[in-house]
C-alpha positions as YAML, in Angstrom:
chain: A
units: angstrom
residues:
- id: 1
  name: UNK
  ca: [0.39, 9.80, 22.34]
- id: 2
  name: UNK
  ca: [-0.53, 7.59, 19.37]
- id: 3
  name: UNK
  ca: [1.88, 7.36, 16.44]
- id: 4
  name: UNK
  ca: [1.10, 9.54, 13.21]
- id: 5
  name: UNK
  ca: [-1.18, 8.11, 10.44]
- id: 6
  name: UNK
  ca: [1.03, 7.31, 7.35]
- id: 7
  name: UNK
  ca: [-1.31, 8.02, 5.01]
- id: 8
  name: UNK
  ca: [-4.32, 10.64, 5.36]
- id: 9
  name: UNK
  ca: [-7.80, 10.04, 5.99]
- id: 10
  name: UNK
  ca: [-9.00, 11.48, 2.66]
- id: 11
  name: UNK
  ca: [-6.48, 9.41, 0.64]
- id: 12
  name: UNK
  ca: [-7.74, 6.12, 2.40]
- id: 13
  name: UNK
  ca: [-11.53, 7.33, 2.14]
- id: 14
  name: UNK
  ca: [-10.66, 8.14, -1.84]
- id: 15
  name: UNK
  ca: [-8.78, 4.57, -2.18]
- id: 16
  name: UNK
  ca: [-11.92, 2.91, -0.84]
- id: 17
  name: UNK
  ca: [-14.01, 4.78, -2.99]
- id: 18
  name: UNK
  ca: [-11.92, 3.65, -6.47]
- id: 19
  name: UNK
  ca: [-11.45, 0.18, -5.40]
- id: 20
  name: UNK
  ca: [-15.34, -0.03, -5.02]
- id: 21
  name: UNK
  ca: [-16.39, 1.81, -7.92]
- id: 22
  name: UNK
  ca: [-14.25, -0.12, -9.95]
- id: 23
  name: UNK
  ca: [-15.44, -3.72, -8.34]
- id: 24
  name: UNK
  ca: [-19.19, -2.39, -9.82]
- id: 25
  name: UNK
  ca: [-18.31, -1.39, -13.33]
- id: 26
  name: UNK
  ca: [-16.07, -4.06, -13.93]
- id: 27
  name: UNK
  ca: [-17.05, -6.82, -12.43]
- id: 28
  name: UNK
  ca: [-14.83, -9.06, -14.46]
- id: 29
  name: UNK
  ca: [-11.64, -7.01, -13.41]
- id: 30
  name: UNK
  ca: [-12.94, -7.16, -9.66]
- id: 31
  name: UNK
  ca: [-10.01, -9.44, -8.38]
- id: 32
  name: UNK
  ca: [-7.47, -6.59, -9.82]
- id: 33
  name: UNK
  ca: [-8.91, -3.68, -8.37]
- id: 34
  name: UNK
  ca: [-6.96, -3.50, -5.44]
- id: 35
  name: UNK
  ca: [-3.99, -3.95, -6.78]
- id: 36
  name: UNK
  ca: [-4.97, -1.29, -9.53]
- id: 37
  name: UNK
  ca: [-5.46, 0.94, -6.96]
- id: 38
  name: UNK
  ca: [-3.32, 1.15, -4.81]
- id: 39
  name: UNK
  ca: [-0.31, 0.61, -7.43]
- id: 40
  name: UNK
  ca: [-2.11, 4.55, -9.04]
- id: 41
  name: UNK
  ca: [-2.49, 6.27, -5.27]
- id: 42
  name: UNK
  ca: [1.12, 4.83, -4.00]
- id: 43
  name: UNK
  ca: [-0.27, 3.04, -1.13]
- id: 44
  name: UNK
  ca: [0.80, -1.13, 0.01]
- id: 45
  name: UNK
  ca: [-1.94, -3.06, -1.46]
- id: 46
  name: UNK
  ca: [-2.01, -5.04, 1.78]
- id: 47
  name: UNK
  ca: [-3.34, -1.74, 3.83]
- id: 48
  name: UNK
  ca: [-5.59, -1.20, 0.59]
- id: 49
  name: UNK
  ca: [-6.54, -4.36, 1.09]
- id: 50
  name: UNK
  ca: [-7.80, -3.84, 5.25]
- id: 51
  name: UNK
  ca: [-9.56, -0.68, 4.36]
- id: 52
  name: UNK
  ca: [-11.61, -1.94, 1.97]
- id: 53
  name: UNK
  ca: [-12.53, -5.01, 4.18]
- id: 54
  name: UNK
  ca: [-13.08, -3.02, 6.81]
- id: 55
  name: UNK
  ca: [-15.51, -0.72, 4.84]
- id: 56
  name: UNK
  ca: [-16.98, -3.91, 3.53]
- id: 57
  name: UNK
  ca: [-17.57, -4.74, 7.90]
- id: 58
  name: UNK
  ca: [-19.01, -0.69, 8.45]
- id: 59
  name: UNK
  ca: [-21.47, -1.08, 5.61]
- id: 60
  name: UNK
  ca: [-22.53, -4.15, 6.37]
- id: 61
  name: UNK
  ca: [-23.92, -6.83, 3.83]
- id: 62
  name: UNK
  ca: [-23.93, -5.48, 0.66]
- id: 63
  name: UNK
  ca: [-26.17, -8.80, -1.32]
- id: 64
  name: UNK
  ca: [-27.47, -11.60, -0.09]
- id: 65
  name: UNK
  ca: [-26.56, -15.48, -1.11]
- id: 66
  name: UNK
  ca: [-28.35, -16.43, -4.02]
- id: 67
  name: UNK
  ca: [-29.53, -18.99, -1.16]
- id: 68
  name: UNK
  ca: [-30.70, -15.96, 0.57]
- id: 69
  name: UNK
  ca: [-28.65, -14.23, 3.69]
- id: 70
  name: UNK
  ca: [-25.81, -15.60, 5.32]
- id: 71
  name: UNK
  ca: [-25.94, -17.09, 8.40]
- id: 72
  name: UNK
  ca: [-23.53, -16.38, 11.35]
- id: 73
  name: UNK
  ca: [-24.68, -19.18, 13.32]
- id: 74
  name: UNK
  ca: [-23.25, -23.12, 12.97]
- id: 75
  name: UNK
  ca: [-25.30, -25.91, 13.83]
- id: 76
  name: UNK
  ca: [-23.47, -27.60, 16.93]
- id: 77
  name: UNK
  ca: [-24.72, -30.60, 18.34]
- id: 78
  name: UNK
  ca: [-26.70, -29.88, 21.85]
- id: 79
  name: UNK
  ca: [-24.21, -31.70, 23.53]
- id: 80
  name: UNK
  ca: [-21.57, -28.86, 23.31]
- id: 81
  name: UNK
  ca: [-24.75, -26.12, 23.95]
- id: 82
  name: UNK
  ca: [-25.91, -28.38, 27.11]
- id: 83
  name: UNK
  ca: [-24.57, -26.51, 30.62]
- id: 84
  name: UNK
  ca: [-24.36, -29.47, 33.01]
- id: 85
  name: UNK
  ca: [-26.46, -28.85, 35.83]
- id: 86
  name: UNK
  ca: [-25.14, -30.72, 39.11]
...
């Protein structure tokens, strides 16, 4: 049997919520907003801090590089791509 949640799902789901809301209508305080938050709802910043990265992962990419999108991929040399073939 898994071990009980510490903290219920709406509190986490409402955490999320502030800490985003907050990063858009203050963009300048956005570095703070996690530490805002979870200092108001009682919960580590640290587990604030997973939640919202992991809601960042579920939602995927929220703007592109001013480059244009990021790229997963890394240019290796073909050497380490090449399967030797006997």
């Amino acid at each position: 049997m898994p071990a009980p949640r510490k903290y219920p799902v709406e509190l986490r789901e409402r955490s999320v919520r502030l800490v985003m809301q907050m990063r858009r209508e203050q963009p300048a305080e956005a570095h703070r907003a996690i530490s805002m938050v979870a200092k108001r709802l009682d919960v580590h910043p640290a587990t604030l801090r997973l939640w919202v990265n992991q809601a960042d992962v579920d939602q995927g990419p929220i703007r592109e590089h001013a480059r244009g999108p990021a790229r997963r991929t890394r240019n290796v040399s073909p050497s380490w791509n090449a399967k030797s073939v006997s």
